[in-house]
TILOSE-393004 format. One record per atom (N, C-alpha, C): residue in three letters; atom name; chain; x, y, z. Coordinates in Angstrom, 2 decimals, padded with zeros to 5 digits. Last residue first. Layout:
<tortors>
+------+------+------+---------+---------+---------+
! code ! site ! unit !      px !      py !      pz !
+------+------+------+---------+---------+---------+
!  ALA !   CA !    A !       X !       Y !       Z !
...
+------+------+------+---------+---------+---------+
</tortors>
This chain:
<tortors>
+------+------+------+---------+---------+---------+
! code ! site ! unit !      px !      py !      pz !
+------+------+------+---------+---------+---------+
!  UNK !    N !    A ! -108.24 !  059.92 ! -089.35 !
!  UNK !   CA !    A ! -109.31 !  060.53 ! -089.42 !
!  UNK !    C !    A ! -109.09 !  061.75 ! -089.74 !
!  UNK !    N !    A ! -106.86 !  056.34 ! -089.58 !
!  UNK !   CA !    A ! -106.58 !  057.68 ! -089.08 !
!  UNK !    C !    A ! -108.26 !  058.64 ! -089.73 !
!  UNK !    N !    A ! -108.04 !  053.57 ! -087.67 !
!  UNK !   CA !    A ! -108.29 !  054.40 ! -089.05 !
!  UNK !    C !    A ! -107.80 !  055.92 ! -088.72 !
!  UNK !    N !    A ! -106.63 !  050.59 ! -086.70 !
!  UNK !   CA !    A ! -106.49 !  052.33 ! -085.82 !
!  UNK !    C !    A ! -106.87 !  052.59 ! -087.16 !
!  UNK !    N !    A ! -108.25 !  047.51 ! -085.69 !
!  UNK !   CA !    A ! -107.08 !  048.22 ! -086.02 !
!  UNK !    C !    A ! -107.43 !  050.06 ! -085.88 !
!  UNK !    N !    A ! -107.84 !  044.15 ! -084.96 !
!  UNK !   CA !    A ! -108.19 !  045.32 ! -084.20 !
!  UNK !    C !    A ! -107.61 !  046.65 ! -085.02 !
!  UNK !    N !    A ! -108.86 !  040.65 ! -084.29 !
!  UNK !   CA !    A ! -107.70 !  042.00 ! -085.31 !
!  UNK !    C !    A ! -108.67 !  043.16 ! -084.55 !
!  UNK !    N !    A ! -108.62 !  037.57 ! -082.62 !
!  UNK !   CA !    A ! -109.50 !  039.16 ! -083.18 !
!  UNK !    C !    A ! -108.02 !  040.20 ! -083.83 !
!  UNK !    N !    A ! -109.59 !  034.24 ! -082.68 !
!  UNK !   CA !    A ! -109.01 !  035.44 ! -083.00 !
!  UNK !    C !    A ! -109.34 !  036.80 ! -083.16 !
!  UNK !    N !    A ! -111.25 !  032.53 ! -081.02 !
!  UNK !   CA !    A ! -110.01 !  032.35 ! -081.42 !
!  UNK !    C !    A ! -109.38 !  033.25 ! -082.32 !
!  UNK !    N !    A ! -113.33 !  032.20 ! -078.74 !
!  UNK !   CA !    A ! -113.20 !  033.63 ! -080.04 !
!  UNK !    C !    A ! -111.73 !  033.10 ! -080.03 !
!  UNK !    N !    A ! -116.02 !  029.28 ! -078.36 !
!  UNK !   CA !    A ! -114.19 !  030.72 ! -078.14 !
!  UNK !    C !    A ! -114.69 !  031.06 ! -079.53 !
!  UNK !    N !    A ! -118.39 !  029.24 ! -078.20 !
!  UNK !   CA !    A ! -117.43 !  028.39 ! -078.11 !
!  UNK !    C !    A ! -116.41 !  028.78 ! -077.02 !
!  UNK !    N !    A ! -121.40 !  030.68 ! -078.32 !
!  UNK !   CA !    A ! -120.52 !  030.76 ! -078.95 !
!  UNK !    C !    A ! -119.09 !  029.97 ! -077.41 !
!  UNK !    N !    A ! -124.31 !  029.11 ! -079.77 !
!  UNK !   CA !    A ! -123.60 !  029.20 ! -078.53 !
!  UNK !    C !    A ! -121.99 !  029.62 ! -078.80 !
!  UNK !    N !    A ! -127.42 !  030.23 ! -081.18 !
!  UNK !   CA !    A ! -126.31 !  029.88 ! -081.57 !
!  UNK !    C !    A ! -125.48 !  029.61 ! -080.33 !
!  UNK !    N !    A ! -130.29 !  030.88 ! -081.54 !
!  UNK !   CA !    A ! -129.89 !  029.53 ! -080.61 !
!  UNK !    C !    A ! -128.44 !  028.87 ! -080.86 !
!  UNK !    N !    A ! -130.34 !  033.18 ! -082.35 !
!  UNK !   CA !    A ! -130.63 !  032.32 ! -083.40 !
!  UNK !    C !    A ! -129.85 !  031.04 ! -083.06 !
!  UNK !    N !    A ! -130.35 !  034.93 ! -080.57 !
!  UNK !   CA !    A ! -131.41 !  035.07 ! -081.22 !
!  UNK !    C !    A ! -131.78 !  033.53 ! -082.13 !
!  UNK !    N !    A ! -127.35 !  034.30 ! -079.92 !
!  UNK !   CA !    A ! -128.50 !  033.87 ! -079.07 !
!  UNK !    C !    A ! -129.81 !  034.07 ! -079.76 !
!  UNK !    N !    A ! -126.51 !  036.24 ! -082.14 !
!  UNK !   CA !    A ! -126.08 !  034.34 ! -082.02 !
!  UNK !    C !    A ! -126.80 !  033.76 ! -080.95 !
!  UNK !    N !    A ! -127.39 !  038.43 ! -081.71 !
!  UNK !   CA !    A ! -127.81 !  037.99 ! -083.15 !
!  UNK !    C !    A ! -127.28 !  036.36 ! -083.03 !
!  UNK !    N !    A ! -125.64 !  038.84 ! -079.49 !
!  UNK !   CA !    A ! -127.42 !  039.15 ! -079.56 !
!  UNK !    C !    A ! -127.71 !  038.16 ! -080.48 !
!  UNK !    N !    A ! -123.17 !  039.03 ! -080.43 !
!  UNK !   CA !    A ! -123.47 !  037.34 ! -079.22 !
!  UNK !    C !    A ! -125.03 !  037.94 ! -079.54 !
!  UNK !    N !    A ! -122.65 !  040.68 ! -082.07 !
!  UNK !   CA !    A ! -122.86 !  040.08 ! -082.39 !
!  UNK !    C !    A ! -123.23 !  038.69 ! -081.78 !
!  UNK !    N !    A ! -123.66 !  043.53 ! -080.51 !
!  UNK !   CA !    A ! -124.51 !  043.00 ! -081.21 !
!  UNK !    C !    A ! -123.99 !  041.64 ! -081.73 !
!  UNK !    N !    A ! -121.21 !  042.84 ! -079.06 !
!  UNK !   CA !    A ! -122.08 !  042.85 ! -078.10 !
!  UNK !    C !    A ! -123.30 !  042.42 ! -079.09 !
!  UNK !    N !    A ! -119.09 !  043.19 ! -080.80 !
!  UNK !   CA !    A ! -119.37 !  042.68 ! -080.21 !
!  UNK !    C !    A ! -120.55 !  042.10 ! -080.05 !
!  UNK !    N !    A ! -119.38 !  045.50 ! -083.61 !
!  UNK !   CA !    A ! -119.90 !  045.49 ! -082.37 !
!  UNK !    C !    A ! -119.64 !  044.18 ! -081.65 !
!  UNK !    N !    A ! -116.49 !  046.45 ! -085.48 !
!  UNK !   CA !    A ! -117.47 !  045.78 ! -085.34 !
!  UNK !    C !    A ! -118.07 !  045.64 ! -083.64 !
!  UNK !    N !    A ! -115.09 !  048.38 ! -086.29 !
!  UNK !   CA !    A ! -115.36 !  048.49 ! -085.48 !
!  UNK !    C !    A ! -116.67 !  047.70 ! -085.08 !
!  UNK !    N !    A ! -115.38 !  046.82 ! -089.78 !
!  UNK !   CA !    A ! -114.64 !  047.92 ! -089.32 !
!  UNK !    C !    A ! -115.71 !  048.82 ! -087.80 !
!  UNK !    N !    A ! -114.86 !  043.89 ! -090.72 !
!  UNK !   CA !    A ! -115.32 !  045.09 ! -091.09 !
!  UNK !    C !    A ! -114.67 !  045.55 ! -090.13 !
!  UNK !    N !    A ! -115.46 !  040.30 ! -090.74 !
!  UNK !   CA !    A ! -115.04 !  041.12 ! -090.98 !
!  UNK !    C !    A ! -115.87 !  042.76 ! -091.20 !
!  UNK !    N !    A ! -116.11 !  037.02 ! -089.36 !
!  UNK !   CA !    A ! -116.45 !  038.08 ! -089.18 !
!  UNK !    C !    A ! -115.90 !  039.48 ! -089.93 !
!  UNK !    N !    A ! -116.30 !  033.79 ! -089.33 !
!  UNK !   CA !    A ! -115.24 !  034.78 ! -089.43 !
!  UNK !    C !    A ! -116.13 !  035.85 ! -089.87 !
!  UNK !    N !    A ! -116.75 !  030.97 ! -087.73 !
!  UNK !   CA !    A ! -117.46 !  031.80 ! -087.94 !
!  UNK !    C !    A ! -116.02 !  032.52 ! -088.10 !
!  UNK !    N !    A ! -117.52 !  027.09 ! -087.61 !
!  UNK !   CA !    A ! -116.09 !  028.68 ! -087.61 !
!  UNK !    C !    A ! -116.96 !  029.81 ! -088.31 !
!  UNK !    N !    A ! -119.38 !  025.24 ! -085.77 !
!  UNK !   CA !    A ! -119.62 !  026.51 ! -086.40 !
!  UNK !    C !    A ! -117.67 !  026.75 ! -086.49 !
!  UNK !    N !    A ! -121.10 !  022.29 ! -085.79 !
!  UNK !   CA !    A ! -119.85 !  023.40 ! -084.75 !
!  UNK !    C !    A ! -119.61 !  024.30 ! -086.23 !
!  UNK !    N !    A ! -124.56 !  020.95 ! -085.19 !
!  UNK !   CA !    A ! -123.22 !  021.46 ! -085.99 !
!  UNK !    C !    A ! -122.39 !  022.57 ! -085.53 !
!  UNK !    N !    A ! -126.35 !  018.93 ! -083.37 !
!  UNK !   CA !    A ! -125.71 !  019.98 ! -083.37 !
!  UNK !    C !    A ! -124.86 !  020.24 ! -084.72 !
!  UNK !    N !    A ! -127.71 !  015.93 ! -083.80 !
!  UNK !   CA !    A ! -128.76 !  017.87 ! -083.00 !
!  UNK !    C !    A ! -127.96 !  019.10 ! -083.68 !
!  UNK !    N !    A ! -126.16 !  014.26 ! -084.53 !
!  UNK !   CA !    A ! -127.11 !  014.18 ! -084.25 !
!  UNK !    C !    A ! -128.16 !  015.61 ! -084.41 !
!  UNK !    N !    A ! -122.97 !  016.77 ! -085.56 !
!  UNK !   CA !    A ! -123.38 !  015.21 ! -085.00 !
!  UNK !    C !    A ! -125.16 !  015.21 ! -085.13 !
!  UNK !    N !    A ! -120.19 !  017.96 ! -087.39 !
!  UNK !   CA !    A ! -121.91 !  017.21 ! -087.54 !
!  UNK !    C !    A ! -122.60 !  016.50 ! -086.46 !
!  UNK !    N !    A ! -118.51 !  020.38 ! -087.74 !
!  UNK !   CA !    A ! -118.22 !  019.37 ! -087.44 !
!  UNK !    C !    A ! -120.18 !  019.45 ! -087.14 !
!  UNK !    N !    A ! -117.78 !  023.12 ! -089.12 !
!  UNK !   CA !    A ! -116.62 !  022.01 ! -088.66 !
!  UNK !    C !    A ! -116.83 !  020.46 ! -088.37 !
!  UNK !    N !    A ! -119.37 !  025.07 ! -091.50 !
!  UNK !   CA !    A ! -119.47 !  023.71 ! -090.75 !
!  UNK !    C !    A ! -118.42 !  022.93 ! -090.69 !
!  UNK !    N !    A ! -118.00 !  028.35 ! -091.85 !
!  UNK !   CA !    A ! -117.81 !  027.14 ! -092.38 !
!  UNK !    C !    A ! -118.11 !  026.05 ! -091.18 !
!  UNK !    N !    A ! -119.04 !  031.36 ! -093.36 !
!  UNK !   CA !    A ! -119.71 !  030.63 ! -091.65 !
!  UNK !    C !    A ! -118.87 !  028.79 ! -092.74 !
!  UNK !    N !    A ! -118.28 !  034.88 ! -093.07 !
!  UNK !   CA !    A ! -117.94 !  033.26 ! -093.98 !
!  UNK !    C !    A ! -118.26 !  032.48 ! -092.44 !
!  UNK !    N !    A ! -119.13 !  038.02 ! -093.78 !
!  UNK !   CA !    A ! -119.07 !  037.21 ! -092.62 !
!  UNK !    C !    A ! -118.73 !  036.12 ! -093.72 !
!  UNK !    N !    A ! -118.42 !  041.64 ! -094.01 !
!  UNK !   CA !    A ! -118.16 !  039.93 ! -094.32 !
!  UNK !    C !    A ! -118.72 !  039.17 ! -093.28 !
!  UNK !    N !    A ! -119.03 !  043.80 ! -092.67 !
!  UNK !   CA !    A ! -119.39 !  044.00 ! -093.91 !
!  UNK !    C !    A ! -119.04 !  042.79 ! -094.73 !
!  UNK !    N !    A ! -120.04 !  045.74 ! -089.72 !
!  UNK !   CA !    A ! -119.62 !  044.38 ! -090.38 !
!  UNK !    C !    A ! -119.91 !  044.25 ! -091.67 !
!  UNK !    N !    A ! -120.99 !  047.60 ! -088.65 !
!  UNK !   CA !    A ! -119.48 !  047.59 ! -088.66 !
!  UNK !    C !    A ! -119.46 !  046.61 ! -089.53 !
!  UNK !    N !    A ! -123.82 !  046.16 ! -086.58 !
!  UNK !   CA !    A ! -122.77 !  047.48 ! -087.19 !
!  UNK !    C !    A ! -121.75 !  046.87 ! -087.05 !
!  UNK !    N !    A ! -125.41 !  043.63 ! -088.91 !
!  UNK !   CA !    A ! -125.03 !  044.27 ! -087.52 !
!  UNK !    C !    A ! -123.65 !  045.32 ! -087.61 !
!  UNK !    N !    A ! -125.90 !  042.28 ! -091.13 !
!  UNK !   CA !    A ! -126.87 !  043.44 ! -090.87 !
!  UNK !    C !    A ! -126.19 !  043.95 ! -089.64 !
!  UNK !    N !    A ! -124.42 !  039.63 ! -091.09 !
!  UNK !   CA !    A ! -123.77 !  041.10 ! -092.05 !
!  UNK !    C !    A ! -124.78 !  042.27 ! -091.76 !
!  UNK !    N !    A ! -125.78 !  038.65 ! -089.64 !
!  UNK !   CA !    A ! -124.84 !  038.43 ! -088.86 !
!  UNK !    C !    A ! -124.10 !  040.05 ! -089.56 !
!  UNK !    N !    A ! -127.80 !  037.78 ! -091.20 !
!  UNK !   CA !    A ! -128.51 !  038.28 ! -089.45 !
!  UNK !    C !    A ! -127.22 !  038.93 ! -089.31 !
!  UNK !    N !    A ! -126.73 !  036.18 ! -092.78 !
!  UNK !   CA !    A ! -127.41 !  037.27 ! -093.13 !
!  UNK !    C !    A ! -127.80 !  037.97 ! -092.38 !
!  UNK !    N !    A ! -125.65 !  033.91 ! -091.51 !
!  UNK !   CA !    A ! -125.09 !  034.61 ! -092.04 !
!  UNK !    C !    A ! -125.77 !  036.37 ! -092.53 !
!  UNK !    N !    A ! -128.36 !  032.76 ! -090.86 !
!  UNK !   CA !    A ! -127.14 !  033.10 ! -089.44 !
!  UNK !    C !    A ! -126.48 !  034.36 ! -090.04 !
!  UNK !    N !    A ! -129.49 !  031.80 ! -092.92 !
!  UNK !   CA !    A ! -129.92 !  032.91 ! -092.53 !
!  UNK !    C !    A ! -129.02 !  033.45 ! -091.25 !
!  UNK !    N !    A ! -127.32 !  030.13 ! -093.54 !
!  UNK !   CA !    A ! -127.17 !  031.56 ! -094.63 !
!  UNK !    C !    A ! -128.18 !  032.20 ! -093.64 !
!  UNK !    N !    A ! -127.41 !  028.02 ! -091.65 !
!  UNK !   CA !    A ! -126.32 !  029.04 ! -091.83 !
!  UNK !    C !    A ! -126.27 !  030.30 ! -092.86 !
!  UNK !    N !    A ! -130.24 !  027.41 ! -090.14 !
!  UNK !   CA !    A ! -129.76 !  027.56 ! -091.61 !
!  UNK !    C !    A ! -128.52 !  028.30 ! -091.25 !
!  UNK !    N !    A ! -131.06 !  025.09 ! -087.32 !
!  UNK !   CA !    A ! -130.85 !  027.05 ! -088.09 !
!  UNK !    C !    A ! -129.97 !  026.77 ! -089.28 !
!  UNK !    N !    A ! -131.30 !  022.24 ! -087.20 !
!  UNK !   CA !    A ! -132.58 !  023.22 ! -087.90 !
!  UNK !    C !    A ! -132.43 !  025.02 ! -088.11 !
!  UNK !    N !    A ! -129.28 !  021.81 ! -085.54 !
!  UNK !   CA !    A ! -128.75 !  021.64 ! -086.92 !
!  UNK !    C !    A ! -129.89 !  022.10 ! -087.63 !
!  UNK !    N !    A ! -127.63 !  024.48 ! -083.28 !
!  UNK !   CA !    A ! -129.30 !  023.30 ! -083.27 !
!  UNK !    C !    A ! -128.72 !  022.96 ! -085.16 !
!  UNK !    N !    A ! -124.63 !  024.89 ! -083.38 !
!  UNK !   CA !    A ! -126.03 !  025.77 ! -082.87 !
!  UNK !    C !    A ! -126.59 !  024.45 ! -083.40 !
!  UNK !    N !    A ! -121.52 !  026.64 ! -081.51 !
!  UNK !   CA !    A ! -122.56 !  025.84 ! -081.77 !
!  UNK !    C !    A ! -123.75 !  026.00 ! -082.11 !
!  UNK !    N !    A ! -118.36 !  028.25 ! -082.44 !
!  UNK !   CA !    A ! -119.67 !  028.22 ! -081.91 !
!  UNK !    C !    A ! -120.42 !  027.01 ! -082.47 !
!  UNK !    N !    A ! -116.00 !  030.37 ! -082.41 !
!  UNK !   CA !    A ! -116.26 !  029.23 ! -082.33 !
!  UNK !    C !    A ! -117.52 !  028.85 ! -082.05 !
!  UNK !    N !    A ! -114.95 !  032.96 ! -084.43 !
!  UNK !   CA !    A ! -115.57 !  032.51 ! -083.41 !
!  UNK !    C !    A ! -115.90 !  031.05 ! -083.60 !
!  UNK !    N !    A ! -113.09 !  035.57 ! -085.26 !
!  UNK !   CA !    A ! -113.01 !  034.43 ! -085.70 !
!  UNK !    C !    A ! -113.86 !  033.80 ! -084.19 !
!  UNK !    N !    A ! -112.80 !  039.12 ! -086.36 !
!  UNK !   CA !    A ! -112.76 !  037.74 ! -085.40 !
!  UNK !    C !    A ! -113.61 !  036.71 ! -086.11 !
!  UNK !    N !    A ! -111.93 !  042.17 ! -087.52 !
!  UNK !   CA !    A ! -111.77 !  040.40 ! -087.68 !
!  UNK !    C !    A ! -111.80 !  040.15 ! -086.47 !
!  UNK !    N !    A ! -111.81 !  044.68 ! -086.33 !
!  UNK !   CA !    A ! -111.80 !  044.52 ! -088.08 !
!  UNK !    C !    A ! -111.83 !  043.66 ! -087.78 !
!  UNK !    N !    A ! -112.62 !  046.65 ! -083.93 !
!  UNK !   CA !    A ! -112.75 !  045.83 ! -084.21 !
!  UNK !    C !    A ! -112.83 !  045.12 ! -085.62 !
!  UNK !    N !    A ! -111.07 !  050.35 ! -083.62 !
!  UNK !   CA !    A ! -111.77 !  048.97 ! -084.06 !
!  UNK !    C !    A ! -111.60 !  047.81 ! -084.12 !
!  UNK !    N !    A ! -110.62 !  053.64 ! -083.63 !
!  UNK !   CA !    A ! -110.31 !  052.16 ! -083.49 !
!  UNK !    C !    A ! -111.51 !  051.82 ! -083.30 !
!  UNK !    N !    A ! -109.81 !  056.23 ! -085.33 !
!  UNK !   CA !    A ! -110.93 !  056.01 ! -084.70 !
!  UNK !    C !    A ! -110.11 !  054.13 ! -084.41 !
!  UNK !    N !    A ! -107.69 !  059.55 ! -084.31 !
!  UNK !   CA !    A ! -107.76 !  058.08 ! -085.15 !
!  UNK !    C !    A ! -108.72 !  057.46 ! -084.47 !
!  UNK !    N !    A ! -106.41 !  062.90 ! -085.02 !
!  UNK !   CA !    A ! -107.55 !  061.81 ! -084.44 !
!  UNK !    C !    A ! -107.43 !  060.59 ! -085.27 !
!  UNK !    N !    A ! -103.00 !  064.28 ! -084.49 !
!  UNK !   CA !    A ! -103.68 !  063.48 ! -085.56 !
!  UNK !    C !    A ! -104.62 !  062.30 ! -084.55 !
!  UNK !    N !    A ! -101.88 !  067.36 ! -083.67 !
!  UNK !   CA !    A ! -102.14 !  065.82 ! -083.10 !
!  UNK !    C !    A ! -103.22 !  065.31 ! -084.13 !
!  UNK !    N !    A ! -099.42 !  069.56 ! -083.81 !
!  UNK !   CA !    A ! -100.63 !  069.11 ! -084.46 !
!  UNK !    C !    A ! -100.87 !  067.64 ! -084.09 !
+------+------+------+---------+---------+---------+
</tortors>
C-alpha cells in the first residue's frame, strides 16, 4: 500500500525593496490573496530618502512563488534574497 503526499511551499522569508509611497498593509493584503498563503508579516528594516527594505515572511501551504514576485512587481516591490524557505510533505 503506498501512501500519496502533496508538497509544498509553507515559509519564506524575503528580502526586498520598494518606493516609500507603497503602503505595507496594502503589500500585505495583495500578498495574503495569492494561492496557498494564509500569513504574511511585512517588518520595515531599514529607511532612507525614496526607499524602505522590506523582511517579508510569508506563510501557508504550497505557496506559489511565481504569484508571489507578480504581486511584488505589481507593487514596485524588488525582491533582495529569499533568505529562507520551509517546504513540507501533507500526507493525503
Amino acid at each position: 500500500m503506498s501512501e500519496e503526499a502533496e508538497m509544498g511551499i509553507s515559509r519564506i522569508v524575503i528580502d526586498a525593496q520598494k518606493p516609500r509611497e507603497i503602503s505595507i498593509v496594502d503589500l500585505a493584503q495583495a500578498l495574503v490573496e495569492a494561492e496557498g498563503v494564509f500569513k504574511v508579516d511585512i517588518n520595515v528594516t531599514e529607511v532612507d530618502a525614496r526607499t524602505e527594505t522590506l523582511k517579508i515572511n510569508i506563510a501557508g501551504f504550497a505557496v506559489d512563488i511565481d504569484a508571489i514576485e507578480d504581486i511584488l512587481e505589481e507593487h514596485s516591490t524588488v525582491i533582495r534574497s529569499i533568505d529562507a524557505v520551509s517546504a513540507e510533505k501533507k500526507q493525503l
